[in-house]
N, C-alpha and C positions, 0 to 999 in steps of 0.2 A: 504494500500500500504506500504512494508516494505522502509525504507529510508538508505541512507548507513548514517554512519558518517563521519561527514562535515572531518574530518583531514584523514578519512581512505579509500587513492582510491581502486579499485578494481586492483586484480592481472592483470601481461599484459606477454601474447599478449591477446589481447580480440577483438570479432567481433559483430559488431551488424548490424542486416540485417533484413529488413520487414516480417514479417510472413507469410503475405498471396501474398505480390506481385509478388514470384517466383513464388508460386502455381500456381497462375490464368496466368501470363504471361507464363510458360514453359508449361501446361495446352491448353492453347490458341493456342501454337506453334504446340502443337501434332495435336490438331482437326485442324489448316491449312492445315498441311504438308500433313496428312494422306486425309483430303478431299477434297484436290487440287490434289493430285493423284488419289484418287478413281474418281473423274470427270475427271480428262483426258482420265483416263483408259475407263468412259463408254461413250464418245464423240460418236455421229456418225458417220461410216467410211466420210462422206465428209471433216470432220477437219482433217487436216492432222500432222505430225511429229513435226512440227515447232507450231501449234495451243498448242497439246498436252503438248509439253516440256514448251511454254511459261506458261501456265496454272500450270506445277509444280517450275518453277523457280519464279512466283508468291508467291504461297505457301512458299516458302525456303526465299524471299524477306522479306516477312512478318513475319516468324518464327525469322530472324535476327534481327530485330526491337522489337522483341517482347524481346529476349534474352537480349537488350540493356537495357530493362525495370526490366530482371529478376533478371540480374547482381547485383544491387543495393548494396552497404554494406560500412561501415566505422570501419576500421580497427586500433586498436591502437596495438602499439608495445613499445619497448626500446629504441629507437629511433623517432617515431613520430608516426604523422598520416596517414592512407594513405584513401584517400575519392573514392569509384568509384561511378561515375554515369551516366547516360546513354554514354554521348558521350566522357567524361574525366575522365581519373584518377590524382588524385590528393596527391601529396604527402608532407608534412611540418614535418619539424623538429620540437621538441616542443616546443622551445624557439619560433618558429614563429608563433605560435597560442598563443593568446591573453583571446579568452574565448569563450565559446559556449553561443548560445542564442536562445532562440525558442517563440516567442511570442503567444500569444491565437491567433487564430485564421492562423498561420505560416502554413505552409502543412508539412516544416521539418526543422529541426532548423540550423542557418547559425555558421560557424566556422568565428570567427573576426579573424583577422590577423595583424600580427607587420604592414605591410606595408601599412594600413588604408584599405584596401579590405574584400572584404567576402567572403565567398563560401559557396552555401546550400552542407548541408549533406543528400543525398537521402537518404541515406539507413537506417534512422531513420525518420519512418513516424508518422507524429503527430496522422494519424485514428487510431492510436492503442495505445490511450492513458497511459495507465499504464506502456506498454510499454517502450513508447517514452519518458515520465516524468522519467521514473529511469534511460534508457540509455543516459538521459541529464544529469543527477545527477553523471551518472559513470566518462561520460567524462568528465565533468567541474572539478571531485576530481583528476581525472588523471593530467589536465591541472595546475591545482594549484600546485598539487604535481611534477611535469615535468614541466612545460611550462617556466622557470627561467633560464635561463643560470647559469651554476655554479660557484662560487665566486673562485675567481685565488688569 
């Protein structure tokens, strides 16, 4: 696994987002959508207009859900963080991030906060370990190199 050096962040803006969870979630969305229409479409005439539609606004219910899943991603910029994950985006400056942390066995690692709080980061998922081990590494150099308010 290459490692950065500990004094040298990574260029920004930068994004890191799960490999496979788009895939398999906007994946998922298509075989709803497309096969909660293909069953409305071969319904027997006794279901009627309002059976049919419920059966693809079903499909479309679930595609949205699925979407909330695919979104995933933690974005650094010149200014801060910005976190999405399913139901929240989340945004800090960098002085209000404290440090990232991801412990063995964590599913994704949490952003500490100036104001004793945390927030998991979805969009670096722990199953992809090498992954997740160096986008922990980026951000913690980013956070060191950022995260200080600057001397007045």
């Amino acid at each position: 696994m290459s490692r950065l050096p500990e004094d040298e962040p990574p260029s920004l803006p930068l994004t890191w987002r799960p490999r496979w969870a788009p895939i398999v979630a906007y994946g998922l969305a298509v075989v709803m959508v497309v096969g909660m229409a293909a069953l409305a479409f071969t319904l027997p005439p006794e279901y009627g207009t309002g059976d049919r539609a419920g059966i693809v606004i079903f499909g479309l219910l679930v595609a949205a859900v699925l979407h909330l899943l695919g979104r995933l991603r933690v974005e650094a910029d010149e200014r801060g963080i910005t976190v999405v994950n399913p139901l929240r985006v989340h945004r800090f400056e960098w002085p209000q991030v404290i440090d990232v942390t991801m412990a063995e066995g964590d599913p994704w690692p949490r952003l500490d906060l100036a104001d004793g709080s945390t927030v998991g980061a979805m969009g670096i998922q722990s199953a992809e370990r090498r992954r997740a081990e160096r986008a922990v590494a980026e951000l913690s150099a980013l956070i060191r190199a950022h995260g200080e308010a600057p001397d007045r």
